[in-house]
C-alpha positions, 0 to 999 in steps of 0.5 A: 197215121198210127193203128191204135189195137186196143186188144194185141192179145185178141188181135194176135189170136185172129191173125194166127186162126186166119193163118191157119183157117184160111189156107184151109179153107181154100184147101177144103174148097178146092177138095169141094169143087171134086164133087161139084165138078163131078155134078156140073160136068154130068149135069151137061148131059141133060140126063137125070138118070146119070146125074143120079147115078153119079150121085148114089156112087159118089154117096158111097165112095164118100160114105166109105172113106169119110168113117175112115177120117180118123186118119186125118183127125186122129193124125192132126190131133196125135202130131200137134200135141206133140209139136206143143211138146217140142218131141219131134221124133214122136211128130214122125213116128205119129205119120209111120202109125197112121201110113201103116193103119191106113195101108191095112185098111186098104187092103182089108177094102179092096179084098171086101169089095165084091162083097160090099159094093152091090149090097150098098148101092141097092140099100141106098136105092139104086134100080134099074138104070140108076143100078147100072149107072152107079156100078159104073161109077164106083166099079171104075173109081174104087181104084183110088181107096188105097190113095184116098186113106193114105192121103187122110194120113199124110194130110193130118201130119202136114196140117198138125206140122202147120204146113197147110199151105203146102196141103193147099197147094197139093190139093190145088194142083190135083183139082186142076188135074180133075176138073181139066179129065173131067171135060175131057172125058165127059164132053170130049170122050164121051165116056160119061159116068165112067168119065167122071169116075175116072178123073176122080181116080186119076187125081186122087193118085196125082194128090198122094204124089203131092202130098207125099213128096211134101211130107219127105220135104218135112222131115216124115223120112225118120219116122218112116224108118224101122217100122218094127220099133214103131210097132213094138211101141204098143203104147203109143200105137194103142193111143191111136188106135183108141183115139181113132175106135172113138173117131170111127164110131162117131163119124159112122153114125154121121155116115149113117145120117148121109146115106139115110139122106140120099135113100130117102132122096132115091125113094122119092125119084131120081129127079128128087134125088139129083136136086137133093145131090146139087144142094148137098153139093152147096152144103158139102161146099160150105161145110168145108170153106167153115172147116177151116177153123176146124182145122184151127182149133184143132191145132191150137187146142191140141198144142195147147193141151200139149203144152198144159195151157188152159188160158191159151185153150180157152183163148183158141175155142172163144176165137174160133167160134166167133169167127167161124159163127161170123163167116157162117152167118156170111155164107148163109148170106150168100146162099139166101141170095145166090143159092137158087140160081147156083143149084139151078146151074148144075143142071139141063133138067127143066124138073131137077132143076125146079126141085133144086130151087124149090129146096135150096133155103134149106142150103142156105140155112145149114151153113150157120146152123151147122159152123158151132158143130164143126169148130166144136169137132176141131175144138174136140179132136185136137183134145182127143176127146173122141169119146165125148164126141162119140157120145155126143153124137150118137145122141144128135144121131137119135135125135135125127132118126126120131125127127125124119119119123116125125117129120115124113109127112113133110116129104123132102123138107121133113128130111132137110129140117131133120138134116138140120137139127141133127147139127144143132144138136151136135153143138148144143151136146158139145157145149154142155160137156166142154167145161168139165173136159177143161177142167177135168184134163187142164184145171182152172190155171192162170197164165204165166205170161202175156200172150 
C-alpha cells in the first residue's frame, strides 16, 4: 500500500520541527524533573515548613539564573544565524563570547552573594523556620552559580549547532545523578533541606561535564582559542551583548512576575505557599515539554533569517504555532483529568494537599494558554528581535501588576488568573509586531525553490 502525502512541503516541515522539538522536550522534562524531584523527595517528610523552604530557595536560585538565560537564547540565536550562513568559524567564536560573558558573570555573583542572598529571602517572605530553611538551601546550593550559567552557554551552542540530542543525553544523565542524591541524601541521610541543595550542586557539576566534552566533540576547540582576537572583535562581541541587554530586560521583568507569585503565596501561609510551589512545579513541567518548539522556532528562524529566506520564515512560525497550540491543548488535557491527583502526590500534608487540589484547574489551564507565548519567544530570539520582546513584555509586565491589584479580593485565585493573563497578553503583544518585523528585516520575497 502506497501513502499518498498530499502536502511534502508541509510534511517535511513537521518532520524537521519534531526532529528538533522532540529531543527538546525530553530534554526540558528531564530539566523539569529537578525541581519535581526536589518537591516530591522533600514532600516525604510530611514537613510544610521545609517544603516551603525548599520552595523560597528554589524561587531564588531560579529567579537568579533564569535573567541570565540570555546565555542560552542569545547564544542559540547568534550560532543558527551563522549556520544558515555556512560561516563556521563565527558558529565557535559566538561559544568563546558567551563562556567568557558567562564566567564574568559568575564571578561578579559569587562576590555579591552575602550581599543579595539574605535581603531576597526576606522580600520573598521568608520567617522564622521558613527563614532558616531557605538559607539552608541556597547557602549549600550557590555553589553551582558558576556551572549553571556555563552550562546556558554551551546548551545555547550545541542546540544552534542541531545537536539537541546530545544535550539530551546530558541533560538525562545528570538527572539521573540528581534524583538518585536526592533519595540518598533525604531519606537515606537524612540531611534534609540541605540534602536536596546538595544534590542539586553536585548534578549541576556533573551536566557542565556532559555538556562540555560534547561541544569539544563539536568542534567548539577553535573557537575557544585566542580569546584576545575575540575580544578584539568589538563588534561582533557588541552584537551580543545588545542582543543579551534586550533579552536580560525582558526575562527580569518575567522573574519579577515569579517572585511576586511566590511572595504573594508566602503571605498567604506556608501551607499556601507550598501548594502553590507543587502546582508551579506542574506548569514549570508543562512549559517546558512546549519549549520544545520553542527551541524549533529558534533554530528555524534564525537559519532562515541567516539565509535571507522569507517563505522558509514564514513556513517555520505557521508550523510551530500549529503544532505547539496541538500539544498544549493535549497537555491541558491531561492536567484537567490527572492534575489533582499528581499535586496531591507531591505531598503528606493533609492541608497542602487539599490547597493543591483546590488550585490545580488553574494548572491545567496554563499550558494551552500560554504554548503562543513560548513559540513566539523562539520565533523572537532566533530573529534577535530582543527589543520587541523586551517591549512586549514590559507591557504584559503591567498588565499582570494592575490585574493581581484588581483581582486581590480573590485571594489565591485573583493571583493564578493574574498569572495567566500575563501570558496571554505575551502572545497577543507578539502577534501584533510580528508582520512588520518580517517585513521590515526580510520583505515580502518569493521563493526561489521548492521546499
Amino acid at each position: 500500500m502506497t501513502l499518498h502525502i498530499a502536502n511534502p512541503q508541509r510534511a517535511l516541515a513537521a518532520r524537521v520541527i519534531w526532529a528538533l522539538a522532540l529531543p527538546a522536550m525530553l530534554t526540558n522534562i528531564a530539566t523539569a524533573l529537578f525541581g519535581l524531584a526536589d518537591m516530591w523527595v522533600i514532600g516525604r517528610l510530611g514537613d510544610a515548613a521545609a517544603q516551603g523552604g525548599v520552595e523560597l530557595g528554589a524561587r531564588f536560585m531560579t529567579s537568579l539564573l533564569v535573567v541570565f538565560n540570555f546565555l542560552r537564547t542569545g547564544t542559540t540565536a547568534l550560532s543558527a544565524q551563522a549556520g544558515g550562513r555556512g560561516d563556521a568559524a563565527e558558529q565557535s567564536a559566538t561559544l568563546a563570547r558567551a563562556a567568557l560573558l558567562a564566567g564574568g558573570i559568575a564571578l561578579l555573583l559569587v562576590a555579591l552573594y552575602p550581599w543579595i542572598a539574605a535581603p531576597a529571602l526576606g522580600w520573598l517572605g521568608a520567617r522564622g523556620d521558613l527563614a532558616v530553611l531557605a538559607g539552608a538551601y541556597v547557602a549549600r546550593r550557590y555553589g553551582a552559580v558558576p556551572a549553571a550559567l556555563l552550562n546556558g552557554a554551551l546548551t545555547g551552542w550545541l542546540v544552534g549547532q542541531r545537536q539537541v540530542r546530545g544535550v539530551l543525553a546530558a541533560e538525562v544523565g545528570a538527572n539521573i545523578a540528581h534524583i538518585a542524591l536526592d533519595l540518598l541524601l533525604v531519606l537515606v541521610f537524612h540531611w534534609g533541606v540541605t540534602g536536596v541543595a546538595s544534590a542539586s550542586l553536585l548534578s549541576e557539576w556533573l551536566k557542565f561535564a556532559f555538556l562540555l566534552g560534547l561541544a569539544l566533540r563539536q568542534g567548539a576547540w577553535a573557537g575557544l582559542r585566542g580569546s584576545s582576537a575575540l575580544l578584539a572583535d568589538t563588534k561582533a562581541f557588541h552584537r551580543l551583548l545588545a542582543l543579551n541587554r534586550d533579552l536580560f530586560l525582558r526575562t527580569l521583568l518575567l522573574t519579577g512576575v515569579m517572585l511576586e507569585f511566590t511572595r504573594m503565596g508566602a503571605k498567604a501561609g506556608a501551607v499556601t505557599l507550598a501548594a502553590n510551589g507543587i502546582l508551579f512545579q506542574m506548569f514549570m513541567l508543562s512549559a517546558l515539554i512546549l519549549d520544545g518548539f520553542e527551541t524549533a522556532a529558534q533554530v528555524l528562524c534564525g537559519e532562515a533569517l541567516g539565509q535571507g529566506d522569507a517563505s522558509a520564515f514564514r513556513a517555520a512560525v505557521r508550523a510551530n504555532l500549529r503544532w505547539g497550540l496541538a500539544m498544549g491543548l493535549a497537555v491541558s488535557l491531561i492536567y484537567a483529568v490527572a492534575g489533582p491527583a499528581i499535586a496531591a502526590s507531591f505531598t503528606l500534608n493533609p492541608a497542602v494537599r487539599a490547597e493543591a487540589m483546590r488550585f490545580a484547574p488553574w494548572a491545567a489551564a496554563l499550558p494551552l494558554l500560554g504554548v503562543s507565548s513560548f513559540v513566539m519567544d523562539g520565533i523572537f530570539v532566533g530573529a534577535g528581535w530582543a527589543r520587541a520582546m523586551f517591549g512586549t513584555m514590559a507591557a504584559s509586565f503591567a498588565l499582570f501588576n494592575a490585574a493581581l491589584w484588581c483581582a486581590a479580593p480573590w485571594g489565591n485565585s485573583g493571583l493564578w488568573l493574574s498569572f495567566c493573563l500575563l501570558f496571554v497578553a505575551r502572545a497577543g503583544g507578539q502577534a501584533l509586531c510580528l508582520p512588520g518585523l518580517v517585513h521590515k528585516q526580510l520583505g515580502q520575497q518569493k521563493p526561489e525553490h521548492n521546499a
